[in-house]
Every structure is written in structure tokens, then in C-alpha cells.
BAMARDREN-329362 format. One record per residue (C-alpha): x, y, z. Coordinates in steps of 0.5 Angstrom, whole numbers, plus 500, padded with zeros to 3 digits. Layout:
<pts>
XYZ...
</pts>
This chain:
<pts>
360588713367592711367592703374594703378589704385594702384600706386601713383606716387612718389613726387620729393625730394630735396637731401639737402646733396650736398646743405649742402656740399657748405654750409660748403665750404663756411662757411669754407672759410669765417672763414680762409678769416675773420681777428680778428683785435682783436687779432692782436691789440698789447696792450701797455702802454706807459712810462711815463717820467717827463720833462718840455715843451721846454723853447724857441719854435723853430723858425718858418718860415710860407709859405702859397701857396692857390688854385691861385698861390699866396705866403705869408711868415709869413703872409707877401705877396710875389711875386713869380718871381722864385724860387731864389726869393722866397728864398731870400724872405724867408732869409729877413723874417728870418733876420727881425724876429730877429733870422738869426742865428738859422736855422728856421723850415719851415711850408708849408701851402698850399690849398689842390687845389695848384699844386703840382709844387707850393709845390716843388717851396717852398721846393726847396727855402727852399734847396736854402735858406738852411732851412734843417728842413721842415714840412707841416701843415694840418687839423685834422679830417674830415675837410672841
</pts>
């Protein structure tokens, strides 16, 4: 039985103040978390210079490791015994290339599946052969 015949009964309401409290908090926290990349960029311009190519290109030495263990020097196959051995391999392909005299640039080309052990065995017929300048070849891009 509903006595008060007068009164209505009052609606809940929802107190969006506390609500609009988080939402600045949060907004807040957004705005000092978020980075602006493009105010941190630093724009250059490079200088320029006139100079011609490099008259003789350096002499290269290719190592190339695949995915099965086997070794090529300048496209030529080699057997892989041991370290020793392949840098003797390498001394022979530089003295057959005509140029023992110069110290050539050692490129390892190795398949993105060798083992890491296959690398360090060319690096290091590499220090063994006395080659001091190394580099690694790889594909630009998203190559596959």
C-alpha cells in the first residue's frame, strides 16, 4: 500500500562529475605518455662535395655459406675440413685473382638458415688468412 498518495518518488541520478575527474586523468596521462616524432626529427641537409668514383675498385674476396654447410670462395667450391683449410683456400683464391699483394675485402654471403658457427669459422680463416677488412652481404627490403 502506498500511503503517500503526494509525493513522487525521485529518479536516481548518475554524478558525471567524478566520471569527468578519470577522464581528465586519463587524457592527461595520454597527452605527457605520447611522443611527437615530429618535433624530435632533427632536419638536415647534407653537404655536398664534387669527387669522382674510386678509380680501381677494391679487391673483393666472396665467401658464400648456404643453409647445408657448404662453402664457395668467388663462386669456386670449397671443401670445408677445418678452419686452417679454408683459409688457405682463401689465400689461393687471392693469389689466382692476380692481386696477393693487396689485402682484399672479405664479403660473407651467408643464408639467412646457416649456423651461426658456419659465419665465425669464415671470420676466423679470415684472421687466419690475415684479411683485416670483413664485411656481410644482405638483402635490401623486405626480401623473401
Amino acid at each position: 500500500m502506498n500511503f503517500r498518495k503526494g509525493q513522487r518518488r525521485e529518479d536516481p541520478e548518475i554524478n558525471l562529475i567524478p566520471f569527468i575527474d578519470v577522464l581528465l586523468v586519463i587524457l592527461i596521462f595520454l597527452m605527457v605518455s605520447t611522443t611527437y616524432s615530429k618535433f624530435t626529427e632533427l632536419q638536415i641537409t647534407l653537404p655536398t662535395a664534387e669527387a669522382q668514383k674510386a678509380a680501381d675498385k677494391p679487391f673483393e674476396l666472396s665467401v658464400t655459406v648456404d643453409a647445408k654447410g657448404n662453402y664457395t670462395i668467388n663462386g669456386e667450391p670449397v671443401s670445408f675440413r677445418d678452419v686452417h683449410g679454408l683459409a688457405q683456400a682463401m689465400r689461393d683464391e687471392a693469389a689466382k685473382a692476380g692481386d696477393a699483394g693487396k689485402s682484399p675485402v672479405v664479403i660473407v654471403n651467408a643464408d639467412q638458415f646457416a649456423m651461426h658457427q658456419m659465419v665465425i669459422n669464415v671470420m676466423e680463416a679470415a684472421r687466419i688468412a690475415g684479411y683485416e677488412k670483413l664485411t656481410f652481404a644482405a638483402q635490401t627490403g623486405g626480401a623473401k
